[in-house]
PDB file of N, CA, C, O and CB in Angstrom:
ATOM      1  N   UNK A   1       1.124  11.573  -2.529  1.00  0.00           N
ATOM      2  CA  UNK A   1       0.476  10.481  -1.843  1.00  0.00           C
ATOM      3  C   UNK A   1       1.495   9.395  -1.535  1.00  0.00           C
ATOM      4  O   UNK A   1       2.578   9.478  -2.114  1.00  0.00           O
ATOM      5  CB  UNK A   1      -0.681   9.924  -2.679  1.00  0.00           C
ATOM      6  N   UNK A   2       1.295   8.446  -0.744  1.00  0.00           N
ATOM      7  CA  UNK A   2       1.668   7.397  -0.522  1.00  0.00           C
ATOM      8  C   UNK A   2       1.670   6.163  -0.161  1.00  0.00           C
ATOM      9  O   UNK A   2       1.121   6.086   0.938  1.00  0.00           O
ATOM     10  CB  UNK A   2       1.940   7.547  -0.326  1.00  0.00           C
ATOM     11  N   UNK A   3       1.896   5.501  -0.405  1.00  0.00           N
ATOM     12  CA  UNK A   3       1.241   3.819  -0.805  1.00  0.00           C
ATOM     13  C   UNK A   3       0.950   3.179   1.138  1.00  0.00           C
ATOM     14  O   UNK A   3       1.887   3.060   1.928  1.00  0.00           O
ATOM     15  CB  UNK A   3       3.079   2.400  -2.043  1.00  0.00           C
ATOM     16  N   UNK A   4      -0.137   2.952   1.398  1.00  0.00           N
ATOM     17  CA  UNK A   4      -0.945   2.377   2.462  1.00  0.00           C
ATOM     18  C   UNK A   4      -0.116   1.502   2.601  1.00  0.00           C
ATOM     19  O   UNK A   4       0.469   1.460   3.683  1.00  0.00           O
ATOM     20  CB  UNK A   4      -2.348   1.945   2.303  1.00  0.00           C
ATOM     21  N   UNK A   5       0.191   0.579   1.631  1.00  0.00           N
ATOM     22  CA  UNK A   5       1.013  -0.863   2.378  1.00  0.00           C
ATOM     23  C   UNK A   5       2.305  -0.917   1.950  1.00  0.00           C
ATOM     24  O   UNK A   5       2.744  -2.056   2.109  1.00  0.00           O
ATOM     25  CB  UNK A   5       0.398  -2.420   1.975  1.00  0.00           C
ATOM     26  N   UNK A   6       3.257  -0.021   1.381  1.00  0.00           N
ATOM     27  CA  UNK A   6       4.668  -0.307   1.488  1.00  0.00           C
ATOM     28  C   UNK A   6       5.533   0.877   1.924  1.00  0.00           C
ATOM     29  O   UNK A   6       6.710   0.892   2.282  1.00  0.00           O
ATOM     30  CB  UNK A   6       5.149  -0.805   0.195  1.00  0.00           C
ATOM     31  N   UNK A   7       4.452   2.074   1.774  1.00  0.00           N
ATOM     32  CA  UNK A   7       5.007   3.504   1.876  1.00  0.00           C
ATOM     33  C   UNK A   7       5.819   3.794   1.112  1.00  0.00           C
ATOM     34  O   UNK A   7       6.825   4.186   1.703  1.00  0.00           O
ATOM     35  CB  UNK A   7       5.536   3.864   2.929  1.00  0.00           C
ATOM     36  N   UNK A   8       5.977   3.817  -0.582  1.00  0.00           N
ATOM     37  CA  UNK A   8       6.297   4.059  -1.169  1.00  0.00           C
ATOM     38  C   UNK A   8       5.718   5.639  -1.465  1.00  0.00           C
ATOM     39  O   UNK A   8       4.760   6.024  -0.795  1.00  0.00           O
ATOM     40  CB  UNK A   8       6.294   3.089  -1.719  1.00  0.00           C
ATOM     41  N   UNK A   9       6.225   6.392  -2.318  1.00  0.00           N
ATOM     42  CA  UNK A   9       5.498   7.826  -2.880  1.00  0.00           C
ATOM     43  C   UNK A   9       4.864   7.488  -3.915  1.00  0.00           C
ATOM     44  O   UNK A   9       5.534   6.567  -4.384  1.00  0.00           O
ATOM     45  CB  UNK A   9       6.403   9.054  -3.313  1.00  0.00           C
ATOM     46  N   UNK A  10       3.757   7.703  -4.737  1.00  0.00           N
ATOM     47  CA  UNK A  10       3.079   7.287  -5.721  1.00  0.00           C
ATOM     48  C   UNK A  10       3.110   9.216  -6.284  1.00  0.00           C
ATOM     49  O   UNK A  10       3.059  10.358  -5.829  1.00  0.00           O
ATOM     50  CB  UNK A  10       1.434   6.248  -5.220  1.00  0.00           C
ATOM     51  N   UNK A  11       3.227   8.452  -7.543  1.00  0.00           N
ATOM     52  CA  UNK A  11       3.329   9.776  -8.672  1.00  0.00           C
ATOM     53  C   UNK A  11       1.499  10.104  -9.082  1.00  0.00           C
ATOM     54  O   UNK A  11       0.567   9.309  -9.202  1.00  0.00           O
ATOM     55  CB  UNK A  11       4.477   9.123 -10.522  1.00  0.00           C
ATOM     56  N   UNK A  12       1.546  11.490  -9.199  1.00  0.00           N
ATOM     57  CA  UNK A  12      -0.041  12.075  -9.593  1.00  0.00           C
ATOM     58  C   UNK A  12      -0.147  11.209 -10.899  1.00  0.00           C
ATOM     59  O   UNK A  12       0.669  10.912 -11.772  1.00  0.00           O
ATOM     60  CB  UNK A  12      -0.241  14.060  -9.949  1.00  0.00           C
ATOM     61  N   UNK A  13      -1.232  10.972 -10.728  1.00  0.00           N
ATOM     62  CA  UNK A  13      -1.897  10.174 -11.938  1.00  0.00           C
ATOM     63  C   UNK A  13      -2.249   8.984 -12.246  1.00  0.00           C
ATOM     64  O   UNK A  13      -3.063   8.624 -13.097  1.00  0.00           O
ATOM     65  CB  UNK A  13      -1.389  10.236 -12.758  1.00  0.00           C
ATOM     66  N   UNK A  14      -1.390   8.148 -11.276  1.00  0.00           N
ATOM     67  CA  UNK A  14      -0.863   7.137 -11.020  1.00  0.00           C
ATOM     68  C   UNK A  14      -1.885   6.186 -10.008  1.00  0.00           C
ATOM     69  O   UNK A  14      -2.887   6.725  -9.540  1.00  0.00           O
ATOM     70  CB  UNK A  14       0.443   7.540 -10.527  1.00  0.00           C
ATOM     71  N   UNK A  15      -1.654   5.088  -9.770  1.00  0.00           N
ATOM     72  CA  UNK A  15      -1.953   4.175  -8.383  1.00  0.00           C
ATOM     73  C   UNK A  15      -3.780   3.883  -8.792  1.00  0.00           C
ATOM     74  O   UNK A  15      -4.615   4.130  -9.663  1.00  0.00           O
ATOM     75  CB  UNK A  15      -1.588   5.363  -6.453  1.00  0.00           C
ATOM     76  N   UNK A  16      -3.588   3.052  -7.201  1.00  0.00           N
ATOM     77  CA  UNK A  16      -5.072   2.546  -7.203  1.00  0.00           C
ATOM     78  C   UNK A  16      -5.607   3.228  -5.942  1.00  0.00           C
ATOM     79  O   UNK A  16      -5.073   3.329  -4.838  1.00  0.00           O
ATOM     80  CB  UNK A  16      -5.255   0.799  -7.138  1.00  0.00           C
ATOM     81  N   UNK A  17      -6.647   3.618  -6.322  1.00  0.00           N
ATOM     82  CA  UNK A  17      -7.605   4.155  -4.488  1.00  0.00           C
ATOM     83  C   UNK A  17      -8.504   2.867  -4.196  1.00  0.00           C
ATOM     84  O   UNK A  17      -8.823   2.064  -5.073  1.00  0.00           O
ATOM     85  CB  UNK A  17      -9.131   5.953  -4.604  1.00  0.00           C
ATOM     86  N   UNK A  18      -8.805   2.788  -3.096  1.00  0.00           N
ATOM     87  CA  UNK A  18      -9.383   1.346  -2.844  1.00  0.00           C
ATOM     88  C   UNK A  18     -10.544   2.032  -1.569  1.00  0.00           C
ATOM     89  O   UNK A  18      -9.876   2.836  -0.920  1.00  0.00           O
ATOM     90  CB  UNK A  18      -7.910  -0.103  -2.183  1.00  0.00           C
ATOM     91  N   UNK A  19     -11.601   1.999  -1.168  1.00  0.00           N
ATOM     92  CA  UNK A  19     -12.638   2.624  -0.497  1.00  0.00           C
ATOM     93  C   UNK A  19     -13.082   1.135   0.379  1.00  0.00           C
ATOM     94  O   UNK A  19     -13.466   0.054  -0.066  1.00  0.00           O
ATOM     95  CB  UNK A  19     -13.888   3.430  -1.650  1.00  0.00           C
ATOM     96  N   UNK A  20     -12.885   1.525   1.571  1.00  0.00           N
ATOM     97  CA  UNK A  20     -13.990   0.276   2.183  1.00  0.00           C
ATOM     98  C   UNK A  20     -15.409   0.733   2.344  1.00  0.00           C
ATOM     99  O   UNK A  20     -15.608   1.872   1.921  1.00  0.00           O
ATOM    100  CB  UNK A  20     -13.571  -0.279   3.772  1.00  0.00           C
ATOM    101  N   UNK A  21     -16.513   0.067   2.891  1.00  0.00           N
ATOM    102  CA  UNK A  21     -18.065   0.386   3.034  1.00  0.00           C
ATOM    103  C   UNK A  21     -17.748   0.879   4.197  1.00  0.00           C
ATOM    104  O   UNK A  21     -18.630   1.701   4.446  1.00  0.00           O
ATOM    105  CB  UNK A  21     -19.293  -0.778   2.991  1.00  0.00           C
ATOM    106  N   UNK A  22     -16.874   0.845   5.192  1.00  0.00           N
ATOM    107  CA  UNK A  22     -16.895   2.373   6.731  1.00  0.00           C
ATOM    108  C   UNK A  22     -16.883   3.132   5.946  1.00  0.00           C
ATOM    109  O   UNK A  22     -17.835   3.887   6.144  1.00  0.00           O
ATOM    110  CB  UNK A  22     -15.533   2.830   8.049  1.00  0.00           C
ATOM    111  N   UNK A  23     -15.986   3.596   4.561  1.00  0.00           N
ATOM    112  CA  UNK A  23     -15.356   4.943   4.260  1.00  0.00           C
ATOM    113  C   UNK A  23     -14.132   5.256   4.389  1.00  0.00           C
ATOM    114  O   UNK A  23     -13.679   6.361   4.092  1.00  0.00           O
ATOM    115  CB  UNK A  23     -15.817   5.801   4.865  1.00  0.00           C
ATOM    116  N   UNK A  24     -13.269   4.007   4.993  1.00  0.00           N
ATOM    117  CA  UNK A  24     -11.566   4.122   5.329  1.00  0.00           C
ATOM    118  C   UNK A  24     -10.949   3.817   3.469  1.00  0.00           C
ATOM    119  O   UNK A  24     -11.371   3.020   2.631  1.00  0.00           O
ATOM    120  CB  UNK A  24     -10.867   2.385   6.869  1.00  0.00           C
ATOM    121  N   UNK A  25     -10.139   4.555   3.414  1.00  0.00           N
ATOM    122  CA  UNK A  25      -9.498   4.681   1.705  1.00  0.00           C
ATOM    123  C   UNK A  25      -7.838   4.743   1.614  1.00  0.00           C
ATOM    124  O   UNK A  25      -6.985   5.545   1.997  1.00  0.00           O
ATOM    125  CB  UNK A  25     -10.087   6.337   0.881  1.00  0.00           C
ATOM    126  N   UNK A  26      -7.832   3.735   1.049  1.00  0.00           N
ATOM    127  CA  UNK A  26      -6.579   3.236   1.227  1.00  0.00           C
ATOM    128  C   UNK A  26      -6.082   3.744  -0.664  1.00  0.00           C
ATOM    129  O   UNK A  26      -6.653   3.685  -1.753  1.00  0.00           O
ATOM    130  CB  UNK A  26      -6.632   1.246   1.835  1.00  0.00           C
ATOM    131  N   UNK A  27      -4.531   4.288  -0.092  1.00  0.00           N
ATOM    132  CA  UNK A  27      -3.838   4.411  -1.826  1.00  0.00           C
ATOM    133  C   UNK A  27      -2.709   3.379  -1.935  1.00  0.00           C
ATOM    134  O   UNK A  27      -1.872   3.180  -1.055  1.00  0.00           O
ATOM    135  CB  UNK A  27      -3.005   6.135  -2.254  1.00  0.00           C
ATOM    136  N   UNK A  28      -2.778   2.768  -3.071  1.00  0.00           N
ATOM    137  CA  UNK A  28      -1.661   1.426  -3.448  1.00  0.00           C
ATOM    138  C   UNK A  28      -0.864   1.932  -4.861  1.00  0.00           C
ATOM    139  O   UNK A  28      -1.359   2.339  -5.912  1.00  0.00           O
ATOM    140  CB  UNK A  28      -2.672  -0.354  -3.851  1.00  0.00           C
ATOM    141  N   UNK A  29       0.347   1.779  -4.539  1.00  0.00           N
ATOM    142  CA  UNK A  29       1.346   2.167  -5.752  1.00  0.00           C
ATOM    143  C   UNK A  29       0.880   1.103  -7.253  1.00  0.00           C
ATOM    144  O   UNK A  29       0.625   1.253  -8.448  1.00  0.00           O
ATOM    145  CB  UNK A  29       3.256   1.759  -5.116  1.00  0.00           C
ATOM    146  N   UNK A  30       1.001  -0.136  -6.096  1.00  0.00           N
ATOM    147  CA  UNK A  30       0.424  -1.293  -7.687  1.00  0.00           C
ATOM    148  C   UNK A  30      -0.460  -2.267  -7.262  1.00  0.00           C
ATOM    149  O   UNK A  30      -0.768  -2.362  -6.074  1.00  0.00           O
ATOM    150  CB  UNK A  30       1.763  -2.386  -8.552  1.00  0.00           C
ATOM    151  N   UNK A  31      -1.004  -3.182  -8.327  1.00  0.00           N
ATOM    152  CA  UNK A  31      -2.004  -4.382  -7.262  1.00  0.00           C
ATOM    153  C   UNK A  31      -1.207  -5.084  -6.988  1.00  0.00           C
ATOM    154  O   UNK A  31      -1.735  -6.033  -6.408  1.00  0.00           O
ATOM    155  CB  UNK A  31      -3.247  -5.339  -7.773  1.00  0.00           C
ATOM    156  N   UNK A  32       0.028  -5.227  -7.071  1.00  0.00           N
ATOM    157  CA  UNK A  32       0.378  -6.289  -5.898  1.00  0.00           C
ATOM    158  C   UNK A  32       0.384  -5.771  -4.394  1.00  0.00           C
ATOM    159  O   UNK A  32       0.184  -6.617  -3.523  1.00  0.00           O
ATOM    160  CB  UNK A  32       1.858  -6.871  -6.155  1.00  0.00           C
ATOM    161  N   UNK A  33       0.584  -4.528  -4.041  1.00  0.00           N
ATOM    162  CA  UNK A  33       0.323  -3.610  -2.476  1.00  0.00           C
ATOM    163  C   UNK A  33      -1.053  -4.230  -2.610  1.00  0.00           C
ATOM    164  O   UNK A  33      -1.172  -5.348  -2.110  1.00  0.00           O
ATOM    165  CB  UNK A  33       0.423  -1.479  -2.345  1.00  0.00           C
ATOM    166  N   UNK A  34      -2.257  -3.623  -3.281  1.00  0.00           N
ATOM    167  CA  UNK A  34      -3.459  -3.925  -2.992  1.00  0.00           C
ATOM    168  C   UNK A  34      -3.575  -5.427  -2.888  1.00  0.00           C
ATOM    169  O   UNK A  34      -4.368  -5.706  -1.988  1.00  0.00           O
ATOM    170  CB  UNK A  34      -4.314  -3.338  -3.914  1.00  0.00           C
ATOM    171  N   UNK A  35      -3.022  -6.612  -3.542  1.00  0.00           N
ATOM    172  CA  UNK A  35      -3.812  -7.841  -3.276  1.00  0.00           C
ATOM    173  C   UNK A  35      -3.266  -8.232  -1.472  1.00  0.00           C
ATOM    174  O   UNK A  35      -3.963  -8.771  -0.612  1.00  0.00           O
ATOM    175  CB  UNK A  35      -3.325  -9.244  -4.671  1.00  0.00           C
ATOM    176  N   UNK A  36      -1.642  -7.685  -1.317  1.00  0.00           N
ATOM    177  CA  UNK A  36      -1.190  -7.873  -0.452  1.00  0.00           C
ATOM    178  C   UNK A  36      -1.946  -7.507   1.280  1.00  0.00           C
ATOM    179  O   UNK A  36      -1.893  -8.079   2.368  1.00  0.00           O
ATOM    180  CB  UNK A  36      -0.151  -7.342  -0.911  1.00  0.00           C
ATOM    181  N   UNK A  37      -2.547  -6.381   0.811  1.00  0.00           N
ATOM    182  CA  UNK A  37      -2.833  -5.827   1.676  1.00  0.00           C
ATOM    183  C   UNK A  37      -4.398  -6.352   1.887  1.00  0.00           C
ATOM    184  O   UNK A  37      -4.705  -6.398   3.079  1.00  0.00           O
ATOM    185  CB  UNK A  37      -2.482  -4.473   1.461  1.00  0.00           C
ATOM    186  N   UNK A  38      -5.438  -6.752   0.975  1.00  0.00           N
ATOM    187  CA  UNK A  38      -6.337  -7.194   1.245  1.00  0.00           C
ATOM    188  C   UNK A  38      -6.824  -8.170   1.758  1.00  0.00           C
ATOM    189  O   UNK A  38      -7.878  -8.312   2.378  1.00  0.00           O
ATOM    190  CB  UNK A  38      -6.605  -7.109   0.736  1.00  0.00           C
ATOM    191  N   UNK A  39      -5.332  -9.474   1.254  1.00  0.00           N
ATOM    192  CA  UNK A  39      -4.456 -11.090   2.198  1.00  0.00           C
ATOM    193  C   UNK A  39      -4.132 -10.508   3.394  1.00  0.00           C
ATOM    194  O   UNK A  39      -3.565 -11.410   4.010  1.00  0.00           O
ATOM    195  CB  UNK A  39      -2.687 -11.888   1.485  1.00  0.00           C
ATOM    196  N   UNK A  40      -4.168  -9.173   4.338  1.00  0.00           N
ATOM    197  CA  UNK A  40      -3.373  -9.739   5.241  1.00  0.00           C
ATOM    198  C   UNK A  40      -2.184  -9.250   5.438  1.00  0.00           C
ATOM    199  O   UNK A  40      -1.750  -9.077   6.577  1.00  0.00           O
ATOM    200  CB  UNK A  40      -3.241 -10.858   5.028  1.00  0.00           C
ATOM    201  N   UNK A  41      -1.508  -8.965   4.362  1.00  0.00           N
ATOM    202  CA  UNK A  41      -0.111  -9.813   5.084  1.00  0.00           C
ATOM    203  C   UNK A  41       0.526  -8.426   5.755  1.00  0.00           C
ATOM    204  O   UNK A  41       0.009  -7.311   5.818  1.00  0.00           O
ATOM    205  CB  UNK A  41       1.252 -10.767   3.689  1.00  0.00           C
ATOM    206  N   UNK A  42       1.813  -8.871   6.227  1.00  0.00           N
ATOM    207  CA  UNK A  42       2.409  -7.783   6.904  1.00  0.00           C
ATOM    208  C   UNK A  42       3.600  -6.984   6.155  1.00  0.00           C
ATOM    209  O   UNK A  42       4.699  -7.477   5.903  1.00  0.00           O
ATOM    210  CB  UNK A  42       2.893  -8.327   8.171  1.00  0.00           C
ATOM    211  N   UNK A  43       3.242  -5.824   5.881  1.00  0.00           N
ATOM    212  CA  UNK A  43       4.686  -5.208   4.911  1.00  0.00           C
ATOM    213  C   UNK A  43       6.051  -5.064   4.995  1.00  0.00           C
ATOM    214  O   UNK A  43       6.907  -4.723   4.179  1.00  0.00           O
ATOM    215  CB  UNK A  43       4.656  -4.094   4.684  1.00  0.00           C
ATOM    216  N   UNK A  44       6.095  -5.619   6.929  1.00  0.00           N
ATOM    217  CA  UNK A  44       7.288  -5.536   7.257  1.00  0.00           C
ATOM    218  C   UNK A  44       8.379  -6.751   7.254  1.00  0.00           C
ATOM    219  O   UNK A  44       9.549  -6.722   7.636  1.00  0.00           O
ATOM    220  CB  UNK A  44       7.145  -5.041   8.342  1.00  0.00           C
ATOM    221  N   UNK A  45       7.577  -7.896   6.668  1.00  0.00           N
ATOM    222  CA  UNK A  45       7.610  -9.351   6.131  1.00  0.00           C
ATOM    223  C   UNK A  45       8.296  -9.367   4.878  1.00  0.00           C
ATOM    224  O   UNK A  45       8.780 -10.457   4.572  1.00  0.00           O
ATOM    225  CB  UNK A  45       6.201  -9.979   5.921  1.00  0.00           C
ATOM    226  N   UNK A  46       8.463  -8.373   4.039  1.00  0.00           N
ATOM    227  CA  UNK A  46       9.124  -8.459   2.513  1.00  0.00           C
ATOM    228  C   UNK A  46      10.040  -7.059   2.517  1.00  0.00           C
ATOM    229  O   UNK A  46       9.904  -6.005   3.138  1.00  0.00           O
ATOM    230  CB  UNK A  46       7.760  -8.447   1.059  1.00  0.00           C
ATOM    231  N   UNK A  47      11.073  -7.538   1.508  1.00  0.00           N
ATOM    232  CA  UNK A  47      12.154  -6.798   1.702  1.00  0.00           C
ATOM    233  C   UNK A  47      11.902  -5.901   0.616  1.00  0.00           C
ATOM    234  O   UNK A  47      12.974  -5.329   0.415  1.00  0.00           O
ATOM    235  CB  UNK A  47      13.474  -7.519   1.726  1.00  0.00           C
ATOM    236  N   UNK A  48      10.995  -5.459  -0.231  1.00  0.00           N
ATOM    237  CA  UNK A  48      10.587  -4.598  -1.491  1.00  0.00           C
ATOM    238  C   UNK A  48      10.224  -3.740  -0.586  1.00  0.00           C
ATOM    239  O   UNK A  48      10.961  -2.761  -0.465  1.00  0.00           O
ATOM    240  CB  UNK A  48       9.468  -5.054  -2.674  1.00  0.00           C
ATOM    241  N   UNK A  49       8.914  -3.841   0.381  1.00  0.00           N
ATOM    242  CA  UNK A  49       8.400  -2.626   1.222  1.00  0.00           C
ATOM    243  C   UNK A  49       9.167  -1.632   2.060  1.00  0.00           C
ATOM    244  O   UNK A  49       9.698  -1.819   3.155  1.00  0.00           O
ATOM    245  CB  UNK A  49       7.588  -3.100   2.087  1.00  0.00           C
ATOM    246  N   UNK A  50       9.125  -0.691   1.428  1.00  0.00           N
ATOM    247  CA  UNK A  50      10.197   0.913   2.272  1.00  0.00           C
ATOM    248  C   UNK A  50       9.457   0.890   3.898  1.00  0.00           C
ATOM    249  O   UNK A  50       9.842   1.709   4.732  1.00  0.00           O
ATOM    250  CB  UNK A  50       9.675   3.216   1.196  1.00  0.00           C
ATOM    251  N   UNK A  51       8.565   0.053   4.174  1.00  0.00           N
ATOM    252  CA  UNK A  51       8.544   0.299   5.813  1.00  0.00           C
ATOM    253  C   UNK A  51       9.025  -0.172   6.726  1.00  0.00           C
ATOM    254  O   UNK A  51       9.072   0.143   7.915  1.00  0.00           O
ATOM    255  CB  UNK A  51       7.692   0.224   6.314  1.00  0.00           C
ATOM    256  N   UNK A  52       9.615  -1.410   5.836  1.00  0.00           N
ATOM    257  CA  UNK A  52      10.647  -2.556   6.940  1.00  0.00           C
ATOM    258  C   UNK A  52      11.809  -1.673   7.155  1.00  0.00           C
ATOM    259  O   UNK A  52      12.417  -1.814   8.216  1.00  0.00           O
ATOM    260  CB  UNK A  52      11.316  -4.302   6.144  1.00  0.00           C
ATOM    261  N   UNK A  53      12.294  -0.605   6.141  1.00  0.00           N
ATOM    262  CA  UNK A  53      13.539  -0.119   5.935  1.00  0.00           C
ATOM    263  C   UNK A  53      13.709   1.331   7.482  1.00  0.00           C
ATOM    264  O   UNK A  53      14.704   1.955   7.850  1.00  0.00           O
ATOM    265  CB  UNK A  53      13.542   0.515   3.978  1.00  0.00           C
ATOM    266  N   UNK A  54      12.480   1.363   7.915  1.00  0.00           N
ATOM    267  CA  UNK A  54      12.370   2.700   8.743  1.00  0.00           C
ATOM    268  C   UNK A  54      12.934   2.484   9.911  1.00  0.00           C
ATOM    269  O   UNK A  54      13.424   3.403  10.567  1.00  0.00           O
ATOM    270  CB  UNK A  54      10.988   3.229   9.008  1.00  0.00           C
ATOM    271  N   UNK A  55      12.926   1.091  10.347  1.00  0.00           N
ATOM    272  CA  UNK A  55      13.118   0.388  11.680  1.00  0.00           C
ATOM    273  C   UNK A  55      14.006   1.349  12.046  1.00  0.00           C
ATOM    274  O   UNK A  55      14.550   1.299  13.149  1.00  0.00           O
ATOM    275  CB  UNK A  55      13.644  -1.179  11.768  1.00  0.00           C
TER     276      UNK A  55
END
């Protein structure tokens, strides 16, 4: 799997699943992805997130 808001790889066993009421399901490595991602913000804004790195 891999993390919705930084694209990190998340290890089996591991992480948070997060479900909206559509049914869209988001996986987060830690709650800081999840609080981040529920604020808003943009992942390509912080230099921790592996998606800024893809550019």
């Amino acid at each position: 799997m891999v993390c919705s808001f930084c694209g990190s790889e998340i290890k089996k066993g591991t992480g948070i699943v997060y479900a909206k009421t559509d049914g869209t399901v988001y996986n987060f490595c830690s709650r800081r992805c999840r609080e981040y991602m529920l604020m808003k913000k943009d992942p390509r804004k912080f230099k921790w997130a592996m998606k800024n790195k893809n550019k």
